[in-house]
Structures are given as C-alpha cells and as structure tokens.
N, CA, C and O atoms as a MOPAC input file, in Angstrom:
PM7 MOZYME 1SCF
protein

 N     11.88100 1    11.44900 1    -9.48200 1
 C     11.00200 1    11.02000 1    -8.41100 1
 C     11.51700 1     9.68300 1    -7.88600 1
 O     12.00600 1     8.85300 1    -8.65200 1
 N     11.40500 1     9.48300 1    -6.58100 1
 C     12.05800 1     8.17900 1    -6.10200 1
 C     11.17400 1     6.88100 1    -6.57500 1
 O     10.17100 1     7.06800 1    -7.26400 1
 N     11.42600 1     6.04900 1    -6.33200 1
 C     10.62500 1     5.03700 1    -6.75400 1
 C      9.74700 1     4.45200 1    -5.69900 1
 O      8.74200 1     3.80600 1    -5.99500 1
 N     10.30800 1     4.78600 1    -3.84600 1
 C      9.20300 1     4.22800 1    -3.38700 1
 C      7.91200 1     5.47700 1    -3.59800 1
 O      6.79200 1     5.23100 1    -3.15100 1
 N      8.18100 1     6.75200 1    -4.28200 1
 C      7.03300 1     7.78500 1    -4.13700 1
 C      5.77300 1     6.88300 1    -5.38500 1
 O      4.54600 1     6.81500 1    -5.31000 1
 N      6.70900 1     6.32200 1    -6.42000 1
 C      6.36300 1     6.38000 1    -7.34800 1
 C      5.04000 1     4.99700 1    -7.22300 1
 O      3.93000 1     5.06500 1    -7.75100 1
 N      5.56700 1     3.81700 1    -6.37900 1
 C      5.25700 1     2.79900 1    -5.57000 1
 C      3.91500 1     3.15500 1    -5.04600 1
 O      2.82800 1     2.67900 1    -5.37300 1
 N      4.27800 1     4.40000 1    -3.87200 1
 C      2.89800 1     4.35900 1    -3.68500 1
 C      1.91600 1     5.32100 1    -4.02000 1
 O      0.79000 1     5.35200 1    -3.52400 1
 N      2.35800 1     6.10800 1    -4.87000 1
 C      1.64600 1     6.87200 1    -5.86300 1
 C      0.71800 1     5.57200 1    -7.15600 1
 O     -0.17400 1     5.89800 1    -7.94000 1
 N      1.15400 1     4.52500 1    -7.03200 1
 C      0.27700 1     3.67100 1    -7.63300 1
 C     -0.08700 1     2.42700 1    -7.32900 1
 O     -0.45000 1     1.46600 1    -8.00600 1
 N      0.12400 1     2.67300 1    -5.83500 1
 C     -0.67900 1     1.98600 1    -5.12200 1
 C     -1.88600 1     2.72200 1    -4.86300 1
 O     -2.93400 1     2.08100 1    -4.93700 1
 N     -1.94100 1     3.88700 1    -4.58600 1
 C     -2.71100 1     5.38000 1    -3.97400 1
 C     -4.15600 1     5.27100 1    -5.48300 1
 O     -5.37400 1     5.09700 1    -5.45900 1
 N     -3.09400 1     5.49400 1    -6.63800 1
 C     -4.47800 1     5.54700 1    -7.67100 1
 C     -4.93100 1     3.87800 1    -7.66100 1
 O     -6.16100 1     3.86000 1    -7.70200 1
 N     -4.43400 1     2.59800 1    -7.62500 1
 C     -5.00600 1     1.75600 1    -7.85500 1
 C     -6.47800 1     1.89800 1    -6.55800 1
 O     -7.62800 1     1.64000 1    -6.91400 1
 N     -6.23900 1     2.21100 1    -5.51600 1
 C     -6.79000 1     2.16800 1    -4.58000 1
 C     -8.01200 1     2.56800 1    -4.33800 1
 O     -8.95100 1     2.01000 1    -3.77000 1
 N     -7.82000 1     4.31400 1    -5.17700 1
 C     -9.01000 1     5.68500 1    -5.54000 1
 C     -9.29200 1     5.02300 1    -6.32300 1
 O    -10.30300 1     4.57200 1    -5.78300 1
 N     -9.22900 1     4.39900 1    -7.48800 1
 C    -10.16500 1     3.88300 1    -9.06700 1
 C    -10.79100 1     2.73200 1    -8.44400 1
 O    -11.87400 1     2.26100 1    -8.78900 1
 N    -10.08400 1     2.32400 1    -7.54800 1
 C    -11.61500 1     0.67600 1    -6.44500 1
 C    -12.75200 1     1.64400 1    -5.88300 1
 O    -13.95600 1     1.65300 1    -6.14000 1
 N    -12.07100 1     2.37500 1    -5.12200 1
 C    -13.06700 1     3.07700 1    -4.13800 1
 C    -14.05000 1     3.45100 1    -5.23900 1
 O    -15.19500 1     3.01000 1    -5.34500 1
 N    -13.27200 1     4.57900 1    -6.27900 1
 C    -14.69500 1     4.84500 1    -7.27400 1
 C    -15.23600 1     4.14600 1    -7.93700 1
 O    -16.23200 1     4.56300 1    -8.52800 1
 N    -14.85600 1     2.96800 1    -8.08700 1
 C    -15.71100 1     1.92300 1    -9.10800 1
 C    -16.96800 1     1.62300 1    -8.33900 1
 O    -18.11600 1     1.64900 1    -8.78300 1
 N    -16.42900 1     1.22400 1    -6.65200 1
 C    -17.24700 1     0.52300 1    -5.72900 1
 C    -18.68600 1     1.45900 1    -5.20800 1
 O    -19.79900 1     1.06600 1    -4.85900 1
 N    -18.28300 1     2.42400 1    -5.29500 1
 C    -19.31800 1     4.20900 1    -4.48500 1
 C    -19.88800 1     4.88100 1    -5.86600 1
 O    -20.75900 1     5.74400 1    -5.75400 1
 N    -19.41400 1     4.50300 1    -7.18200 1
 C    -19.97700 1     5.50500 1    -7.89400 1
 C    -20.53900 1     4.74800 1    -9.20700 1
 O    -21.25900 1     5.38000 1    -9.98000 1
 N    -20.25400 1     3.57400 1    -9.42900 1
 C    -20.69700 1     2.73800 1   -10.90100 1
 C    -21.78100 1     2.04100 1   -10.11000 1
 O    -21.92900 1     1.98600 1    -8.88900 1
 N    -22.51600 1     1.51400 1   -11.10200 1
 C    -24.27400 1     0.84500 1   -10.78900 1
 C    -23.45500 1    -0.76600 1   -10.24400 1
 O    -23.71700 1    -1.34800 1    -9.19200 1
 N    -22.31000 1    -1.27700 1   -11.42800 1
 C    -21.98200 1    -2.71100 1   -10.63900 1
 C    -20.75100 1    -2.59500 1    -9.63100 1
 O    -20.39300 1    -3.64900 1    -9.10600 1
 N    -20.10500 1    -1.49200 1    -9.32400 1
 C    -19.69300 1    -1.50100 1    -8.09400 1
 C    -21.20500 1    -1.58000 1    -6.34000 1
 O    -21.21300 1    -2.29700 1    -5.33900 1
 N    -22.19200 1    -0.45300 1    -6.82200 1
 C    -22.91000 1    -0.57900 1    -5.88900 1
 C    -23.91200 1    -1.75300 1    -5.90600 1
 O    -24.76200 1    -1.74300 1    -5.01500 1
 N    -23.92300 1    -2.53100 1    -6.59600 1
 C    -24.53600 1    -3.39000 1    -6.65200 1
 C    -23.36700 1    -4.60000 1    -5.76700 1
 O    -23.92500 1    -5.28800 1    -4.91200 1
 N    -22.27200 1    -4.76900 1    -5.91100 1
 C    -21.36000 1    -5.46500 1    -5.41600 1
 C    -21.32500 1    -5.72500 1    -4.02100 1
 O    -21.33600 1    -6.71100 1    -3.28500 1
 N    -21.26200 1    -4.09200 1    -3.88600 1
 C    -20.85100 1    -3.71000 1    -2.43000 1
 C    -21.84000 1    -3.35300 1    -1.78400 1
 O    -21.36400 1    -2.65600 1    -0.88900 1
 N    -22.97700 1    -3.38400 1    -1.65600 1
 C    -24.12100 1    -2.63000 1    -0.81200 1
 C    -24.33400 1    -3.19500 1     0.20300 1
 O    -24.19200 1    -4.37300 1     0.52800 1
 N    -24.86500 1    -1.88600 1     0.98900 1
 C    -25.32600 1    -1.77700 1     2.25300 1
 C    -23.45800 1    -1.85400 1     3.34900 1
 O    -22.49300 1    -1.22000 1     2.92300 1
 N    -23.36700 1    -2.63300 1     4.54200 1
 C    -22.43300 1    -2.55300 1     5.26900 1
 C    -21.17200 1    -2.74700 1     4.21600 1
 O    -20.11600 1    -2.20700 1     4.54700 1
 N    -21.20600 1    -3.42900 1     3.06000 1
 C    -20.04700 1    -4.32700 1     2.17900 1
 C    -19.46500 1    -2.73200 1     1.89100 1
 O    -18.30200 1    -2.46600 1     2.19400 1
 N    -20.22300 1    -1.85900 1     1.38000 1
 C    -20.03800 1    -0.36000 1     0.93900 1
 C    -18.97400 1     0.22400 1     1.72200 1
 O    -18.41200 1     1.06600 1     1.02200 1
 N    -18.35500 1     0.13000 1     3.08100 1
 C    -17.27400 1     0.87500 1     3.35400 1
 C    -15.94500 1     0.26000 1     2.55700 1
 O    -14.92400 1     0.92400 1     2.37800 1
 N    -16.06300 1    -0.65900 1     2.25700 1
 C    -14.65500 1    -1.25700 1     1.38900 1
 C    -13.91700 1    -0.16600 1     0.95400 1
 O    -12.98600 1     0.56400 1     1.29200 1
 N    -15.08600 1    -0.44700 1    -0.34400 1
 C    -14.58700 1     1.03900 1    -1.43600 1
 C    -14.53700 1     2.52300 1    -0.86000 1
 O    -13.79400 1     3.34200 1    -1.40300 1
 N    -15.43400 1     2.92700 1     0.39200 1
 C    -15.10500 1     3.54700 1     0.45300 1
 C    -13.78700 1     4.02900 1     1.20900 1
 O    -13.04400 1     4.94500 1     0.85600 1
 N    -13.66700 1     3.23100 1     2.29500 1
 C    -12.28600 1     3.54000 1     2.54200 1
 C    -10.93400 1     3.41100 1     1.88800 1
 O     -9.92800 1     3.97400 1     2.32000 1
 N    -10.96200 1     2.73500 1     0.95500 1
 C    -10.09400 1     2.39600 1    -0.39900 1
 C     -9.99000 1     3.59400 1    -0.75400 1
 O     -8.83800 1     3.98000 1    -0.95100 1
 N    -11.12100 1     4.59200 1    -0.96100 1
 C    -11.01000 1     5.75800 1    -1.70600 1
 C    -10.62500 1     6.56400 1    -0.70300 1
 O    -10.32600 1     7.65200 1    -1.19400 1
 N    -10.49000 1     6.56200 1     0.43300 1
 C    -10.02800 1     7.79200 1     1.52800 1
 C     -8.45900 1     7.52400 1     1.39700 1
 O     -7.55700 1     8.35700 1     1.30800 1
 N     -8.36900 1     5.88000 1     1.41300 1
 C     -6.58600 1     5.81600 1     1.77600 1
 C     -5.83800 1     5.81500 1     0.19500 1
 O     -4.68500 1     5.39600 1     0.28500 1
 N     -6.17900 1     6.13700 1    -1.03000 1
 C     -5.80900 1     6.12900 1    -1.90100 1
 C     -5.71300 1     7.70400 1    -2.20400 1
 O     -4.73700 1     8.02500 1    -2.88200 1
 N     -6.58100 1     8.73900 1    -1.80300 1
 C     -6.17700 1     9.40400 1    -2.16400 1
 C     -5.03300 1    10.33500 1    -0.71500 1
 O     -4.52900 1    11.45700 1    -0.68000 1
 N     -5.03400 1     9.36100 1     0.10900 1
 C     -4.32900 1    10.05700 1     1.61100 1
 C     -3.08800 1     9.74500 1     0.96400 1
 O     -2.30900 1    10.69800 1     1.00000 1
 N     -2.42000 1     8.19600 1     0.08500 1
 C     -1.38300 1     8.00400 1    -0.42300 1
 C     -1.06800 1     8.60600 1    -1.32600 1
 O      0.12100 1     8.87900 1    -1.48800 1
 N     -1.98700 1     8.99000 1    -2.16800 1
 C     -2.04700 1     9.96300 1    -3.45700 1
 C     -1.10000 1    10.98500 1    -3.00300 1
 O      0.08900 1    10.89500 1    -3.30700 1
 N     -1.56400 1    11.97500 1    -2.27500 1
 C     -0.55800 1    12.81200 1    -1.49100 1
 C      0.53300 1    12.66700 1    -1.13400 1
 O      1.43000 1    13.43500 1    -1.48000 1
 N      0.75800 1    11.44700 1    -0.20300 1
 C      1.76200 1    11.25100 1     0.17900 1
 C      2.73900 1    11.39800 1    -0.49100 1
 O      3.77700 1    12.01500 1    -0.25000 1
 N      2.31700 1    10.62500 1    -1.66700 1
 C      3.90400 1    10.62800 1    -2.94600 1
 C      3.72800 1    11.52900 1    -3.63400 1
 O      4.48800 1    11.39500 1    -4.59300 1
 N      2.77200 1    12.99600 1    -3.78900 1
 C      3.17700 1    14.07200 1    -4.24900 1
 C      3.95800 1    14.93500 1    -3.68600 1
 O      4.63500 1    15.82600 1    -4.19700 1
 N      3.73600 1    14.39700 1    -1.80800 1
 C      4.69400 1    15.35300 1    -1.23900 1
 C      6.21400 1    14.75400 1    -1.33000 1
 O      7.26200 1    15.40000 1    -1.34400 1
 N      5.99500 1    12.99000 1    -1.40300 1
 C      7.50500 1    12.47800 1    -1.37500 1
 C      8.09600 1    13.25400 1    -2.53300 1
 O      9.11400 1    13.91200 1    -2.31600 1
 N      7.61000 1    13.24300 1    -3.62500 1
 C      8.10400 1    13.73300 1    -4.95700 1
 C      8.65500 1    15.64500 1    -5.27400 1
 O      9.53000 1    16.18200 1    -5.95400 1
 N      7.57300 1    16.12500 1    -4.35300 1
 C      8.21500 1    17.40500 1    -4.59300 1
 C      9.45900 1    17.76900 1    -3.28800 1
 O     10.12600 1    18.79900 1    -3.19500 1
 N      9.48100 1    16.73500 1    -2.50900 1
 C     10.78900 1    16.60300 1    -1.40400 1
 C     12.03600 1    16.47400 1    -2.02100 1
 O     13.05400 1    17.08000 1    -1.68500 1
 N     11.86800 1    15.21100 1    -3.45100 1
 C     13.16900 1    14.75400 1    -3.64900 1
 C     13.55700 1    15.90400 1    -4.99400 1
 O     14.71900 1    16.02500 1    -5.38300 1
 N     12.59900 1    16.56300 1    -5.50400 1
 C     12.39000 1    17.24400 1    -6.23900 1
 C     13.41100 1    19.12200 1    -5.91200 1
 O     14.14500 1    19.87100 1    -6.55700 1
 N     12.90900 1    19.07300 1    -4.79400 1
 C     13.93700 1    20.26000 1    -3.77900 1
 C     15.12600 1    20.08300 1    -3.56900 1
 O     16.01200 1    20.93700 1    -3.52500 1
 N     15.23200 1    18.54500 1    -3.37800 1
 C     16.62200 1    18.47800 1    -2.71100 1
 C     17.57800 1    18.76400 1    -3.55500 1
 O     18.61700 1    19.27400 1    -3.13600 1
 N     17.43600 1    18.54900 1    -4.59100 1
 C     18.24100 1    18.18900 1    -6.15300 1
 C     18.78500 1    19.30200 1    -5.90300 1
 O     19.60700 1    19.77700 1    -6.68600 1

C-alpha cells in the first residue's frame, strides 16, 4: 500500500473516532452541543469519505503490481 493511501487512511480514522466521540458519547455531546455539534459531525462524514479514498488508493496500487 502506498504511503500517501496509508496517510490518509489515518487521517480518515483519526477523523471518524472525533466525529464518533463528538455525536455518540455523553462527553462528546456535552462538549459539542447544539450549533458546536456539526464539528464532529462533519469530521465523521470527511473521515469516512477519506476512509475510502485510501481503500480505493490501496486496491489501485494493489492491481497494478
């Protein structure tokens, strides 16, 4: 796997484990409530949009071989 897949494959989960801390634990929603609440959640949309990304980078470099 290349390393920038790998890069943002953990950027992607650091990103999803904010979003879910922030939308789904009692002291994330306590943190973030009301308007503060899109943080996490968009953290969790673009973490798992990157998530992807570097599964597709990975099964690309994965073919080429």
């Amino acid at each position: 796997m290349p390393t920038a897949a790998i890069i943002i494959f953990l950027i992607g989960l650091s990103a999803a484990l904010f979003g879910y801390w922030g939308q789904h634990t009692e002291a994330g929603r306590i943190r973030y409530d009301e308007m503060a609440g899109m943080i996490p959640f968009f953290a969790w949309w673009a973490g798992i949009v990157l998530i992807a990304v570097a599964v597709i980078l990975g099964i690309i470099a994965v073919v080429k071989r």
